[in-house]
N, C-alpha and C positions, 0 to 999 in steps of 0.2 A: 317307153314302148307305146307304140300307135293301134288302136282295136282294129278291128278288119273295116268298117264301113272307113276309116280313116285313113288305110294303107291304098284303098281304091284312088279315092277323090283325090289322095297325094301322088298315086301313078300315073293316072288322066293328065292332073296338070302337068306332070313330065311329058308325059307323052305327047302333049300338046304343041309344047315347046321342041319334042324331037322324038317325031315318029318314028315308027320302024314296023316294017312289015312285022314280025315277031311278036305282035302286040301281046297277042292272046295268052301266049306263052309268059310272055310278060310279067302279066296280071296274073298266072297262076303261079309264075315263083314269087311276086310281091305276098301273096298270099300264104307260101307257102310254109315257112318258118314256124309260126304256130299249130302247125301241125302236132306236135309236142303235148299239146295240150289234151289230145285223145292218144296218144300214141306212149307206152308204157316202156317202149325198147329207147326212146328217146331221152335225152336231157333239153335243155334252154342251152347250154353251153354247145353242146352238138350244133344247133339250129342258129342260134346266134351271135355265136363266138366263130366265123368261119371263115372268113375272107380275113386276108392279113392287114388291108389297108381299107378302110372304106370310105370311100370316094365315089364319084360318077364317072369312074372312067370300067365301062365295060369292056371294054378291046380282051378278044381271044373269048369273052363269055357269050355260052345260047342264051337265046331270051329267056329261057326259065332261073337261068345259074343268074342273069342282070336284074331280075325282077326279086329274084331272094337277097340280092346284096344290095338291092334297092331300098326293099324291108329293111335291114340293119341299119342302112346309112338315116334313115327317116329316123330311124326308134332314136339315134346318136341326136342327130339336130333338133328333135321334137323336147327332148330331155334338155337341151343346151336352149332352145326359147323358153320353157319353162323356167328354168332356173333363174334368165335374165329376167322375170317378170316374179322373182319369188313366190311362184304356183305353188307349191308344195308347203310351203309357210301358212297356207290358208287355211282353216279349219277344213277335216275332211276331203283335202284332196289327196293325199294321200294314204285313205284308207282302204285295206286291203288290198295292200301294193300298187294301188292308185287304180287299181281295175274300178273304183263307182268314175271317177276322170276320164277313165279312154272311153267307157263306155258314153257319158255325157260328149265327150268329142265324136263319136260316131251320131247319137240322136241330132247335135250340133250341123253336121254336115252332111249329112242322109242327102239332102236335094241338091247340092251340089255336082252331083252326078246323076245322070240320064237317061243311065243305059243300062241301068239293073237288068231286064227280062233277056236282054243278050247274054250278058256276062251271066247269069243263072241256068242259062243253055250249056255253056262252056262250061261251067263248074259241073252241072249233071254228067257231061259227056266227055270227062276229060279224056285227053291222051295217052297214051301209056307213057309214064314220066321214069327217067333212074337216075336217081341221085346219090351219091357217094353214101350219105348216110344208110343204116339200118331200117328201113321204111318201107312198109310191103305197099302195091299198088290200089288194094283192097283199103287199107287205112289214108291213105291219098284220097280216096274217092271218097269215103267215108266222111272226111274233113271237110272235102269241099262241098258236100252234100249237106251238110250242115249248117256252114256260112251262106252257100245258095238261098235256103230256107230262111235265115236268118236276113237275107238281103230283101225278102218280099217287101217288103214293107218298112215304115219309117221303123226305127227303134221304139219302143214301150216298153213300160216296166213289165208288162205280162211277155212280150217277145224276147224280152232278153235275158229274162228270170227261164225262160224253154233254152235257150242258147248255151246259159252259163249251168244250168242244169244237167246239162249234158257232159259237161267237161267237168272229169274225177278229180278234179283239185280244186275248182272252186261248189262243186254240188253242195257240201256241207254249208258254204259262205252267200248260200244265193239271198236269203231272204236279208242278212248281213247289209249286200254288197247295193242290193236295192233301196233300202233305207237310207246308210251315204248316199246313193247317187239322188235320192227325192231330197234329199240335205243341200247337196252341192250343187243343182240345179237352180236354187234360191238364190244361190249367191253368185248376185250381178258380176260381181270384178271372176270369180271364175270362169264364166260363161265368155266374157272378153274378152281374158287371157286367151284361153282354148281357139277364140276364132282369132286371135292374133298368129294362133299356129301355122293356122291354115294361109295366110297368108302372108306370113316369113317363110316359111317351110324351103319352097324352091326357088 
């Protein structure tokens, strides 16, 4: 799994490569998956177990349904270069389910993207979205109001300790998850790994 500053910079470069009017929509279903993480009617399995085959071939999906199954297919590949580079064998990358990791890969690629204050317009103002799943539109907004805030500015340990703060599964694990991530930021070959992702990824 890819944190949100990393699901961005991995859409862009998609997008890059193959626009589409739809964008916006896009980038709100890339995003939208972890919605999970505030949302109590939810599972991980619901949100990321959903598409039968994941791949880039969106034929017959809205851009919100190609941007959530664009999520999964990332979180699949991003797991599959890691494992070619034995990331996870490192001391503390894989502590607490690797969330000090993705988080380090968001602070990693924060500037990679340029277009934060746009994209924080669209998360304030989203759409009215429906998605198969059990997910009110109030918690939708809630979510993306949150990653918005979370998007001001590069990553820090005070930004992201408010971020993960907020989400009831990791609030117990913040101060935890911040310690790994000032651990794992020391170490060179993880920090290389991580930007190896970024550019295997697509």
């Amino acid at each position: 799994m890819a944190s949100q500053v990393a699901h961005i910079v991995y859409a862009k470069k998609y997008l890059d490569k193959h626009p589409r009017k739809d964008a916006d929509n896009f980038l709100l279903g890339t995003l939208f998956p972890d919605v999970r993480r505030i949302a109590d009617e939810l599972s991980r399995h619901e949100t990321h177990i959903f598409f039968k085959h994941l791949d880039l071939d969106f034929k017959d999906l809205t851009g919100f349904q190609s941007g959530w199954k664009f999520h999964l297919w990332c979180d699949m590949r991003r797991y599959e270069i890691l494992n070619k580079y034995n990331f996870l064998n490192l001391k503390h990358a894989a502590s607490f389910g690797g969330m000090a990791a993705r988080l380090l890969e968001d602070e990693i690629l924060y500037e990679k993207y340029n277009n934060w204050e746009k994209l924080s317009l669209l998360l304030n103002n989203p759409p009215v979205i429906t998605t198969p799943l059990d997910v009110s539109q109030e918690t939708l907004e809630r979510w993306y109001a949150m990653v918005s805030k979370y998007f001001e500015k590069k990553p820090s340990d005070k930004t992201i300790k408010i971020f993960i703060s907020k989400q009831p599964s990791q609030k117990k694990e913040a101060d935890g998850i911040i310690d790994a991530l000032g651990k794992l930021r020391n170490n060179q070959k993880a920090v290389e790994i991580l930007k190896k992702v970024s550019e295997e990824i697509i």
